[in-house]
N, C-alpha and C positions, 0 to 999 in steps of 0.2 A: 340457824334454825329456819324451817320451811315448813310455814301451817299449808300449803297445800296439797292437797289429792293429785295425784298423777291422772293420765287423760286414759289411763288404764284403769282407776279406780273410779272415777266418774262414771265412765261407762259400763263398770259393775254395779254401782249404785242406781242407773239409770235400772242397768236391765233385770234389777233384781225390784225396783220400784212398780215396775212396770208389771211381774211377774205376781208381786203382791196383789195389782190393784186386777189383774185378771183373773187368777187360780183361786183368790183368798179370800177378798172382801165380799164376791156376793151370797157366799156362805158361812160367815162366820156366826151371825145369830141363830142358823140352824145346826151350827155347831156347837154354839154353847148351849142352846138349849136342850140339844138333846144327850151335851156333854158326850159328844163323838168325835173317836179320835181320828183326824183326816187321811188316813191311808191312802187316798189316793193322792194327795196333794204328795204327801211323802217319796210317793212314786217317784213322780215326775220332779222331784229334788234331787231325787238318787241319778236321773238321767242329768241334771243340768251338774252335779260333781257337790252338792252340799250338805250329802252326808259323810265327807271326808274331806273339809276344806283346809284342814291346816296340816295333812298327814302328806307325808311324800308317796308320789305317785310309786315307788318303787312297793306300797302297799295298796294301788288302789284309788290312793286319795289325790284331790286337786292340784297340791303342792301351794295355797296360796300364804301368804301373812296374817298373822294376825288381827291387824289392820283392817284387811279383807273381810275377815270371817267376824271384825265388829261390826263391818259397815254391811253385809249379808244378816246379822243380827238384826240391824237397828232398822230396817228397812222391813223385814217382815211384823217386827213388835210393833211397826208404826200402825200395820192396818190388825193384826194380831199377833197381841203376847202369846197364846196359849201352843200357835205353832212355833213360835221361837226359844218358847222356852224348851219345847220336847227336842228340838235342834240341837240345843245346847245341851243339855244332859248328854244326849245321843254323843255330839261332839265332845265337849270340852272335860266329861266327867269318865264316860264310860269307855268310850274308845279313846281317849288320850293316856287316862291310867295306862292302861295294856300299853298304848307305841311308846310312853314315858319309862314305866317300870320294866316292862316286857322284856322277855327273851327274845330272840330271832326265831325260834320255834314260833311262840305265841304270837308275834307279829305278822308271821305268815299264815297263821290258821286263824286268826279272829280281828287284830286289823283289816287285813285284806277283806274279810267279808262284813266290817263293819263302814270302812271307809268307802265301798263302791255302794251300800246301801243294801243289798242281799241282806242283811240283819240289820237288827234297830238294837241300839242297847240301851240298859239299864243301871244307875251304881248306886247300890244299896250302903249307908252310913248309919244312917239314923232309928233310932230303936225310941223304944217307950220311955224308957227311960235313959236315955242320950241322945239327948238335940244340941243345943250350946257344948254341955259335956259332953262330945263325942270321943273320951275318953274312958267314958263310962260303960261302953260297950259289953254288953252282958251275952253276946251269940258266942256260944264255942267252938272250937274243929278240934279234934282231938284226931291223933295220927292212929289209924290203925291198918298196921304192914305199909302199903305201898298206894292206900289211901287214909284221904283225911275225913273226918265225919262231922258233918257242922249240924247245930240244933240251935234254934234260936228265933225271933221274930226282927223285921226290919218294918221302918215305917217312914211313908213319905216320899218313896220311890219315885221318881218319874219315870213313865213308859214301863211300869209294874208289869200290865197284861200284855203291854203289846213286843215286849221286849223278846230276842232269840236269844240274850247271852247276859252273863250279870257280871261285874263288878262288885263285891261284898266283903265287907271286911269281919273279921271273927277274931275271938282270946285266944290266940294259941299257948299262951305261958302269964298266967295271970299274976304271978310274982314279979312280973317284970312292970306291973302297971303299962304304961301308952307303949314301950317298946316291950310289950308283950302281946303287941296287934297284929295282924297279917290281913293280909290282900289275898281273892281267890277270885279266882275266873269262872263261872258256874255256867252253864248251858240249861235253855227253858226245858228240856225233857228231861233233868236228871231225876230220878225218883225220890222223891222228900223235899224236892222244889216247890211252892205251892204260892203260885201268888192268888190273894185273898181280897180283900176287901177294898173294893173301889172306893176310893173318897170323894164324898156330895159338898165340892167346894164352894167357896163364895165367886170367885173369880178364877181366871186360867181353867174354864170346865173344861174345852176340850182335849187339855194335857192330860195324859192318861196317870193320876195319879193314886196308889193301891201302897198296901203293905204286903210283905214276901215274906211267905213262912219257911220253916228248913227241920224238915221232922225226918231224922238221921239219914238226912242224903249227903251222901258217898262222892267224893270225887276224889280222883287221881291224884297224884302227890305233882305231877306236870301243872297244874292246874294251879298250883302257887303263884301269885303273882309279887315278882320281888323277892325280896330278902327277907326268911322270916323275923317276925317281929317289928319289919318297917311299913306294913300296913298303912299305920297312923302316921305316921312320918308320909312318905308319899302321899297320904288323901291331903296332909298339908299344903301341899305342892298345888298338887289337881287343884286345890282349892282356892290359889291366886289366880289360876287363871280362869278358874268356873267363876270367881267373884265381878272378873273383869265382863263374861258372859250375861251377868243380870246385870251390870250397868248399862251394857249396852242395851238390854233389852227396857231397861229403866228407860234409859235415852231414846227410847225409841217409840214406847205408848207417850210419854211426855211430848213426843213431838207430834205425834198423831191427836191426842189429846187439844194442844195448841191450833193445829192445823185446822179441824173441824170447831174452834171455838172461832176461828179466825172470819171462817165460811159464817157461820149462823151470826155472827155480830155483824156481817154486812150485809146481809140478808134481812136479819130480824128489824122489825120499826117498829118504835112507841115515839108518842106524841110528834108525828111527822117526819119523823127522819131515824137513820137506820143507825140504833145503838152503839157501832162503833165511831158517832160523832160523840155519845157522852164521855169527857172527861173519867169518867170511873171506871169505865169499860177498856178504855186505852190506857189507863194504867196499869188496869189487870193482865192486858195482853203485852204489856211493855215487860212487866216486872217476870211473866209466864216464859215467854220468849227471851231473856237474858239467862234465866236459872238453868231453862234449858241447854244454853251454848257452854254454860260455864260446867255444866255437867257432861256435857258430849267432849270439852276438851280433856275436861280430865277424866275420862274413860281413854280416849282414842293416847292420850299420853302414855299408857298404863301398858295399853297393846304396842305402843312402836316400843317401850322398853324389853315390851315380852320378847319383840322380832327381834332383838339385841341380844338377846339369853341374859340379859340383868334380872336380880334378884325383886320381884314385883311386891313383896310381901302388905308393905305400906299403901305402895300405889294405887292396889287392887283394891284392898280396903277403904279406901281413900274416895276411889272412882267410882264401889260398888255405895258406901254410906248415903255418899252424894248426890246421886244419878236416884237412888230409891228413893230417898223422902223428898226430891226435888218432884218426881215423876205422879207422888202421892199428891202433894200440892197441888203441880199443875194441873191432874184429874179434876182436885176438888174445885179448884175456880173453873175449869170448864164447865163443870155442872151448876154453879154460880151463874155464870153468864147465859148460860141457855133458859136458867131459871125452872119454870116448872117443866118444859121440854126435855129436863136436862136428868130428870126423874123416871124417863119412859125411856123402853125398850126403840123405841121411832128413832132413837137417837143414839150417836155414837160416846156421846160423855158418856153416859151411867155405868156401858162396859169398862172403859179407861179407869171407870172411879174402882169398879172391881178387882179389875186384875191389876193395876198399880201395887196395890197392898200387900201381894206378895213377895215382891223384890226388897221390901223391907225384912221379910222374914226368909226367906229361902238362901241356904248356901251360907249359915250364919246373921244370926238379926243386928238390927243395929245396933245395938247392944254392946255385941262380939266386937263389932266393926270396929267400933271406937276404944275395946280393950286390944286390940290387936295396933290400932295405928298406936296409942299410947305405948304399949312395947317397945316397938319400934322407934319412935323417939327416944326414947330415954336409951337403948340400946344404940343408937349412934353417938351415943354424947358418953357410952360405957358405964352406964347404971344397968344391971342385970336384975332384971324382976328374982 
């Protein structure tokens, strides 16, 4: 066993830290406030290779680890989640579906222009009524000739508006129940494509988050992604390693969160000396900063399994549970410890305390998490739910 980073990974963590704390942090409160999505930071992500870090350069992409692409995660979520999470959709949702499921056709025409950043994408799951149940999927594609015609609404998108290409999944054979789902590759101009309503969130504002409407638009039968009917089945997939993506981003407001609590307790003084000599103040940052590590390792375990092609299912669950309500926590005592500072916008808690909250719910809630690792136990020990 070897917990250390290589002198190659260090020096991505350096240069991506560094990157954060120039492109990112002196506008992120004009970013959430005006809930605007950074396009230009995106840019210049696409020039440094991070909108295709885990995808082989043979399409485009960096060719990096897993590993890599947690430690590029957890480094931007530290100064802001709201760009790391659009990353990660972008990454681990929408352009991995396609290089995962994908044909060689499809790998060449929408990899390649998702992993060099030329597109931003989208992957549409979740419906009004199918969140936890995304089984429940009520969007149809019905085959007609040598296209498929989908109708339906999607809700909860990341990168809704800002997306060139969608990942969506639809009923093609509703007596099939979950293997009667399908995968389809949709492009922003198809006609009956309609992304709609921006959502006025609590936290993560500047992630572009909207619901996608689909009023009988038409796509090509090429446009199938996978095998029909294994839609559901593959978003399962996507979905160990999109889980392992909010940990790290977990992992990563928590450490930011901690970082800036660490600053204002030696800074801040009551009664002659600078709070972090109080006994209660150093145990908050004792107990803040342990939860942390024990959630960065088991996120960063989760990713060296992934770079292994071991089956992640538990782990990611495991590292995503962990990492989000640790990250929710350490939020909330950072805003503890800054006290009423910790209330105003002048300060870096109140956002931490915001956008944490989501990693408990996005990409399955905790909820899931812990029917999902429960599974999993009992399935190594051969109890079949």
């Amino acid at each position: 066993m070897n917990f250390e980073f290589s002198e190659e990974q260090q020096l991505l963590r350096k240069s991506v830290h560094d990157f954060a704390e120039r492109e990112i942090r002196p506008h992120i409160m004009e970013w959430d406030e005006q809930q605007k999505f950074p396009s230009e930071v995106f840019r210049t992500m696409s020039e440094l290779g991070f909108m295709g870090i885990i995808f082989s350069p043979d399409y485009g992409g960096a060719g990096l680890s897993y590993v890599d692409y947690i430690t590029i995660l957890e480094e931007l979520a530290r100064v802001d989640g709201s760009v790391a999470l659009s990353l990660a959709a972008h990454n681990s949702l929408c352009t991995n579906h396609i290089y995962t499921a994908g044909n060689e056709a499809q790998k060449k025409k929408y990899v390649s222009r998702l992993a060099s950043g030329q597109w931003i994408g989208g992957w549409s799951l979740t419906e009004p009524e199918a969140g936890s149940d995304a089984g429940g999927t009520r969007t149809t594609a019905t085959r007609d000739g040598n296209d498929w015609v989908l109708n339906g609404a999607k809700t909860f998108t990341t990168n809704a508006t800002v997306a060139d290409v969608y990942v969506l999944m639809a009923v093609t054979d509703a007596a099939q129940g979950h293997h009667g789902i399908s995968a389809f590759i949709i492009e922003r101009d198809r006609p009956g494509l309609i992304p709609a309503k921006k959502e006025n969130k609590l936290g993560m504002r500047a992630s572009d988050t909207a619901s996608v409407l689909l009023e009988s638009c038409r796509v090509p039968k090429e446009n199938l992604l996978g095998k029909p009917g294994d839609g559901f089945i593959d978003s399962l997939k996507i979905l160990d390693g999109g889980r392992i993506s909010i940990a790290a981003l977990a992992v990563g407001m928590a450490q930011g969160a901690l970082d800036c609590s660490l600053k204002y307790a030696t800074q801040r003084r009551q009664f002659g000396k600078a709070i972090a000599e109080f006994q209660a103040i150093q145990s908050k940052l004792s107990e803040m900063a342990t939860r942390v590590e024990a959630a960065r390792w088991l996120t960063y375990r989760a990713g060296f399994m992934k770079d292994r092609n071991k089956r992640t299912t538990k782990e990611s669950a495991m590292a995503k549970l962990f990492a989000s309500e640790i990250a929710v926590r350490v939020a909330d005592e950072a805003v503890q410890i800054h006290g009423g500072y910790g209330y105003i916008k002048d300060y870096p808690a109140e956002k931490y305390y915001r956008d944490t909250k989501l990693c408990t719910i996005g990409e399955g809630t905790s909820e899931i998490q812990r029917l999902v690792i429960a599974r999993e136990l009992l399935r190594e020990i051969g109890f079949e739910l």
